[in-house]
C-alpha positions in Angstrom: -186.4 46.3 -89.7 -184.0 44.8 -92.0 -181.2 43.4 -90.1 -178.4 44.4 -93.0 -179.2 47.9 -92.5 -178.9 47.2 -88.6 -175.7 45.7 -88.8 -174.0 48.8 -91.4 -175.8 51.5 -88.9 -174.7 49.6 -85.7 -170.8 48.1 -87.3 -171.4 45.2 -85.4 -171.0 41.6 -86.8 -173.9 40.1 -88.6 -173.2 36.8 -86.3 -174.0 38.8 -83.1 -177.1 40.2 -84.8 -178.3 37.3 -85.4 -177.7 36.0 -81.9 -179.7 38.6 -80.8 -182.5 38.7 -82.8 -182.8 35.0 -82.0 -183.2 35.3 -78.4 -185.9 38.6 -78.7 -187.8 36.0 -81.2 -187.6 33.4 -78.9 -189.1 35.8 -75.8 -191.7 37.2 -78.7 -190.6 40.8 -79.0 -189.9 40.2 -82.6 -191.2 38.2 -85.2 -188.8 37.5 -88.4 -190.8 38.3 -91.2 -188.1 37.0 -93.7 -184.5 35.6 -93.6 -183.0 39.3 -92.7 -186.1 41.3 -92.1 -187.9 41.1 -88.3 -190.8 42.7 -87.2 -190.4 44.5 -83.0 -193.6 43.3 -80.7 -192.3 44.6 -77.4 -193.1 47.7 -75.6 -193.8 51.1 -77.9 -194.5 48.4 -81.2 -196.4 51.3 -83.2 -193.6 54.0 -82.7 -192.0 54.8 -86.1 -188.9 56.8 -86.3 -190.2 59.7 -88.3 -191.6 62.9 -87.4 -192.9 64.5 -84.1 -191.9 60.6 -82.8 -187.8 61.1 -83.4 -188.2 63.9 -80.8 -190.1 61.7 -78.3 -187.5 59.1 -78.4 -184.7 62.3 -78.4 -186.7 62.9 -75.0 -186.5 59.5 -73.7 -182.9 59.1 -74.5 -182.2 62.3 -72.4 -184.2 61.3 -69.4 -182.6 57.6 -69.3 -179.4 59.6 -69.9 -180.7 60.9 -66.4 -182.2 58.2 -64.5 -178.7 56.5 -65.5 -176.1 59.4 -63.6 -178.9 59.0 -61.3 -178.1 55.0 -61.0 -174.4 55.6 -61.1 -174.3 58.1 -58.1 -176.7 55.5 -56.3 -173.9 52.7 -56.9 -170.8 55.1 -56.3 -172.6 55.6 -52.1 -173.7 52.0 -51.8 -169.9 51.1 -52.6 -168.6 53.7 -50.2 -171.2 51.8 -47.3 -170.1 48.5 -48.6 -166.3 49.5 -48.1 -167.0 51.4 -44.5 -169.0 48.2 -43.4 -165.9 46.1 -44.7 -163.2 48.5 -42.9 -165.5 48.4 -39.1 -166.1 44.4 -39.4 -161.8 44.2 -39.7 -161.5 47.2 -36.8 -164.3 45.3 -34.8 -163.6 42.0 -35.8 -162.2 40.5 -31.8 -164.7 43.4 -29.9 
C-alpha cells in the first residue's frame, strides 16, 4: 500500500501515518517494503480490494456497523445501572 495514496484518500497528516505504520511494523502486521510503501500481515492479508472481495468487506462494514449500535445500547444500560447503584449507595449510605 503506498502510504502517499493513504494519506490523500484518508486527509490525514503524513506525520500521523507514519506514526502509525511504525507501531503495526513494530507488532508485525506490516512490513515496509520501501520508504512510503508497506506491505499488511495481520488478519485477512490475501484480501484485495477488487471484485466479489469489495462486497465482502461492504458486508463486514455493515455488520460491525451492527455489532457497534449493538455495543453502544450495551454501554447506554450499564451507565443507567452504574448511575442507579450510585443514587441507592447516597439514599442508603447511614442504613
Amino acid at each position: 500500500m503506498e502510504l502517499n495514496e493513504v494519506v490523500a484518500a484518508l486527509g490525514v497528516p503524513k506525520r500521523r501515518l507514519y506514526d502509525i505504520t511504525n507501531v503495526l511494523e513494530g507488532v508485525g502486521l506490516v512490513t515496509r517494503l520501501t520508504k512510503n510503501n508497506v506491505q499488511w500481515n495481520g488478519p485477512a492479508a490475501a484480501i484485495s480490494l477488487g471484485g466479489n472481495d469489495s462486497e465482502v468487506i461492504r458486508d463486514k462494514i455493515v455488520l460491525m456497523r451492527r455489532q457497534l449500535g449493538f455495543l453502544e445500547k450495551e454501554e447506554a444500560d450499564l451507565d443507567l445501572a452504574i448511575k442507579a447503584l450510585r443514587v441507592d449507595s447516597v439514599l442508603f449510605r447511614y442504613v
